[in-house]
C-alpha positions as CSV (number, residue, x, y, z in Angstrom):
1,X,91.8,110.2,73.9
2,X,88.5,111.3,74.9
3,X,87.6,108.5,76.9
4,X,91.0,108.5,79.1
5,X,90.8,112.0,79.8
6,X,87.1,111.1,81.2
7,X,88.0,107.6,83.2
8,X,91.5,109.5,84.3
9,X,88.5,112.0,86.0
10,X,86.3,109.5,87.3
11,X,89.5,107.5,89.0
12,X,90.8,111.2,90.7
13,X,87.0,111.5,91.9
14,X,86.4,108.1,93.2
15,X,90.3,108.5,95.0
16,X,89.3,111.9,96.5
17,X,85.9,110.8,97.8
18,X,87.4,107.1,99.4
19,X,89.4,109.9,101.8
20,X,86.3,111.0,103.0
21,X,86.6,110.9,107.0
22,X,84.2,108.4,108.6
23,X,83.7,106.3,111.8
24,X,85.4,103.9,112.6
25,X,84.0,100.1,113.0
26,X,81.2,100.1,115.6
27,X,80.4,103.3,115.5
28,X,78.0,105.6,114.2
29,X,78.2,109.2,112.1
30,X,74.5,109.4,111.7
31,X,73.6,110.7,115.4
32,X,75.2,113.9,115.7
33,X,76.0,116.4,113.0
34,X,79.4,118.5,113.4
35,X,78.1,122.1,112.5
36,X,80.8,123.9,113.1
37,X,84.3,124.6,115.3
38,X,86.4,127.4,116.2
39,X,89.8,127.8,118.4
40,X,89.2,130.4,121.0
41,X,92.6,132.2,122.7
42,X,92.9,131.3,126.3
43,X,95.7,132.6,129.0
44,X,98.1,130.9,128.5
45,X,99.7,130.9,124.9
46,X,100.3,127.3,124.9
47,X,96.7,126.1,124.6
48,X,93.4,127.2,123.5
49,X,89.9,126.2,123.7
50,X,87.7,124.5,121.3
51,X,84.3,125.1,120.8
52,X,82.7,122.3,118.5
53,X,78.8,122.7,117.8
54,X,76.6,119.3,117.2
55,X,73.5,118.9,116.1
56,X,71.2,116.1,117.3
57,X,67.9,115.6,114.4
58,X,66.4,112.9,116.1
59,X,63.2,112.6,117.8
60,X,63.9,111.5,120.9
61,X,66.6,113.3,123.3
62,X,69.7,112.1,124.6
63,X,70.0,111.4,128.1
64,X,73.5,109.2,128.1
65,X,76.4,109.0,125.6
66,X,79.7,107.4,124.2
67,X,81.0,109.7,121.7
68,X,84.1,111.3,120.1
69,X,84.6,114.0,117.4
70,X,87.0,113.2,115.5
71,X,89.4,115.8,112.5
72,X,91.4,115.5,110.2
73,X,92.5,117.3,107.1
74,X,91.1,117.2,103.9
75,X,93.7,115.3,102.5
76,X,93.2,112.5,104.7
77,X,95.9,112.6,108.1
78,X,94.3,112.4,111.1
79,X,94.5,115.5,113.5
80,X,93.0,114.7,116.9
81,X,89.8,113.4,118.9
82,X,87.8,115.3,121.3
83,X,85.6,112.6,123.7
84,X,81.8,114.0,124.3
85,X,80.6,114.0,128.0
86,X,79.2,110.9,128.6
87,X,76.2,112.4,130.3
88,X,75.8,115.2,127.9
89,X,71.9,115.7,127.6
90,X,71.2,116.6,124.3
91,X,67.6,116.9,123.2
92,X,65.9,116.1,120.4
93,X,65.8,119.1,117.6
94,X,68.8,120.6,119.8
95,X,72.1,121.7,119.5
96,X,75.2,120.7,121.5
97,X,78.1,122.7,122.1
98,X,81.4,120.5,123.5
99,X,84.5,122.5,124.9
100,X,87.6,120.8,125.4
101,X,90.7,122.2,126.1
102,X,93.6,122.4,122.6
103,X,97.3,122.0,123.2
104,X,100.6,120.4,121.8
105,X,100.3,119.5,118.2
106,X,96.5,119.1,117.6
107,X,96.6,122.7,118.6
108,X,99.5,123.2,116.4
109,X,97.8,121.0,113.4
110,X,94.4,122.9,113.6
111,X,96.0,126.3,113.7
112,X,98.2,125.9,110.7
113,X,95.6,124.6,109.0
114,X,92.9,126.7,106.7
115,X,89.6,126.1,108.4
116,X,88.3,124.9,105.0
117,X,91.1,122.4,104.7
118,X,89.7,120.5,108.2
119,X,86.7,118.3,108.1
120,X,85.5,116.5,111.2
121,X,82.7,113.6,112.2
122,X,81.3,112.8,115.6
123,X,81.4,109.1,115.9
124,X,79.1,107.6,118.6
125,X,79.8,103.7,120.2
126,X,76.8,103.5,122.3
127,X,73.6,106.0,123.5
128,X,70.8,105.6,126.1
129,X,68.1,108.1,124.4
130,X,65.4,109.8,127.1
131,X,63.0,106.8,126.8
132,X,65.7,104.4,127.8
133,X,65.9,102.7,124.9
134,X,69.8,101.4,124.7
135,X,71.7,101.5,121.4
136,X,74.7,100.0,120.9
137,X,76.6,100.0,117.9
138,X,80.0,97.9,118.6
139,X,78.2,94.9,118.1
């Protein structure tokens, strides 16, 4: 009995963790780190504005990116994208902050939601860093 209750445990833990939001082929999680996001209240009740602060470790800067940050629930379903600015700058050591405009149901999805219960990733295709060197991970 012992031992089903403990591989019944170990199958529920392996099932949670395969949810575990990632990139999608081609792309890497490894660049930027999501610290943290937050919905601010705009004008107009049917939007809002999203503030979503990265994190770039690296050594060398950023001079030139194809990225998106990418949410979804804890549970799995995804809730939107956000597209980084292409020529964003980020240095190296530095932190990024990305505002985008929130509306229609990814509005809708992130405000019904407990802040807890919405994990995110920023997935990057392709970079030039500030020494030129050219990375490209969708091949």
């Amino acid at each position: 009995m012992r031992q089903l209750v403990l591989a019944l445990f170990v199958a529920l833990f392996s099932a949670t963790n395969a949810s575990a939001i990632e990139c999608l082929n081609g792309q890497s999680g490894d660049i930027l780190s999501l610290q943290s996001w937050e919905l601010l209240d705009s004008d107009d009740d049917a939007e809002k504005t999203i503030n979503i602060a990265l994190r770039h470790d690296g050594p060398v800067g950023i001079r030139l990116i194809d990225a998106t940050v990418r949410f979804q629930d804890v549970l799995g379903e995804r809730i939107g994208e956000f597209p980084i600015e292409r020529a964003a700058g980020i240095g190296a050591g530095q932190d990024h902050i990305l505002n985008d405009v929130v509306a229609g149901t990814i509005l809708e999805r992130l405000e019904s939601l407990h802040p807890d219960d919405v994990v995110g990733i920023a997935c990057v295709s392709a970079l030039v860093y500030e020494d030129g060197t050219l990375e490209d991970f969708s091949n």
